[in-house]
C-alpha positions as CSV (number, residue, x, y, z in Angstrom):
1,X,8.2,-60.1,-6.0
2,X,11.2,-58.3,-5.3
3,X,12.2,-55.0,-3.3
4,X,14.8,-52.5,-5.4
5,X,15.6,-49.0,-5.2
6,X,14.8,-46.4,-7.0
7,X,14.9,-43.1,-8.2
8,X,13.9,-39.6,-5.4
9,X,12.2,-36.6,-6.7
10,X,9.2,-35.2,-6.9
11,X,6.8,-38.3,-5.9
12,X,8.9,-41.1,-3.3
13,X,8.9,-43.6,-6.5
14,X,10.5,-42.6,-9.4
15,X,12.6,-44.1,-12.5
16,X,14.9,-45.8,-12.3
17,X,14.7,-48.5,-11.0
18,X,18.1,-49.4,-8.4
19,X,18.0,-53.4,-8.6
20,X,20.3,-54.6,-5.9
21,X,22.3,-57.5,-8.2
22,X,23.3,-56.8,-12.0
23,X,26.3,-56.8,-13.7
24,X,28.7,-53.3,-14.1
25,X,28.0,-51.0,-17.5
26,X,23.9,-53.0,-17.8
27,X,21.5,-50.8,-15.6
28,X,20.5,-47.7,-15.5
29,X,22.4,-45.0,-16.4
30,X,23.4,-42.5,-13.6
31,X,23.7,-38.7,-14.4
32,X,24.2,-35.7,-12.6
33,X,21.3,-34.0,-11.3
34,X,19.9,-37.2,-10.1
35,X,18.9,-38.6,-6.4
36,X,18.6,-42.4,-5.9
37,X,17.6,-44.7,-2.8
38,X,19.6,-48.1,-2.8
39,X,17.7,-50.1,-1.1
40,X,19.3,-53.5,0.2
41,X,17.9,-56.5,2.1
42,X,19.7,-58.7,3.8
43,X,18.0,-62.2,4.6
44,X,19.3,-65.3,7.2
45,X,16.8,-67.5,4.8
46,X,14.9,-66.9,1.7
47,X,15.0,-63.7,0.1
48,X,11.4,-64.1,-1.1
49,X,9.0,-61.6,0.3
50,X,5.0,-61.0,0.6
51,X,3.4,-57.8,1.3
52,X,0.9,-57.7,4.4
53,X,-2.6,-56.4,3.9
54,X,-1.7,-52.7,5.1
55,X,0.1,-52.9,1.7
56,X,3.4,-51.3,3.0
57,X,4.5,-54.0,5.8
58,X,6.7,-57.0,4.3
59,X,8.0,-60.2,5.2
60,X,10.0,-63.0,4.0
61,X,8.0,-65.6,3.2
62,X,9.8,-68.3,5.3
63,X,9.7,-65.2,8.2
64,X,13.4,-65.3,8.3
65,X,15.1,-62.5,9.9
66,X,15.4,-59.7,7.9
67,X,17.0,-56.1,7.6
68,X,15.8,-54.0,4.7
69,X,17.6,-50.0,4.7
70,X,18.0,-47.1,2.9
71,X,21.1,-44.7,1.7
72,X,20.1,-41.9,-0.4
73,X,22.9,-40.7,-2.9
74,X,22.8,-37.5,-5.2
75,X,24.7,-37.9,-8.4
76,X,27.1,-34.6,-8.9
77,X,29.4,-33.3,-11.5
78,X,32.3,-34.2,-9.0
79,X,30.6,-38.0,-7.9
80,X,28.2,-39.2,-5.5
81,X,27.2,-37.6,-2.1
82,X,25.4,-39.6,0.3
83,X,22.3,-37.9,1.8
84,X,21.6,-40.7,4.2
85,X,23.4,-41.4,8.1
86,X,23.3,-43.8,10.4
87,X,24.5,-41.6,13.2
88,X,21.9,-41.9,15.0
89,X,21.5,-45.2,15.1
90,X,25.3,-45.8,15.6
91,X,25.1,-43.7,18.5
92,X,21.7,-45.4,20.2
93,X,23.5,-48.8,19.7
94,X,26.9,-47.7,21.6
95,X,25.2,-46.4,24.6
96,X,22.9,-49.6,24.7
97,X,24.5,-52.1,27.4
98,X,22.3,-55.1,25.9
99,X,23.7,-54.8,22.2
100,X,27.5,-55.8,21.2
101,X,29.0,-53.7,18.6
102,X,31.1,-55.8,16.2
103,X,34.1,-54.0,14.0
């Protein structure tokens, strides 16, 4: 099993699917008026995963350390627009004296 974006309207799972590999002009088609999640993981070991009994909670299966996130982007007439920040985050980490922040 693998984990992909997808599509954000009226339920949290729509068409299409955003895989995170391909090759440019071959997936989806993206038009104006749409919303999409891209939804990377990033893996230090294998990139397979299995889904825990609460049905939502995921691991790799060698439970290799793992980041999985999120950047919602609206499709426009005049491009994409990024919905999603990381301000927060950005900001926690920066006033945290135990975590490094590498440029």
């Amino acid at each position: 099993m693998e984990l992909c974006g997808h599509g954000l309207g009226h339920v949290m799972h729509e068409e299409p699917n955003v895989l995170n590999y391909g090759r440019k002009g071959t997936g989806a088609k993206l038009r104006e008026g749409m919303t999409i999640a891209i939804e990377p993981m990033i893996t230090l070991g294998n990139k397979e995963i299995v889904f825990h009994n609460d049905g939502w909670t995921c691991t790799t299966v060698d439970n290799s350390t793992a980041a999985h996130y999120e950047h919602d982007v609206a499709i426009t007439k005049d491009g994409p627009i990024i919905l999603s920040s990381f301000q927060e985050i950005e900001e926690s980490i920066k006033k945290n004296d135990n975590l490094e922040v590498i440029d």
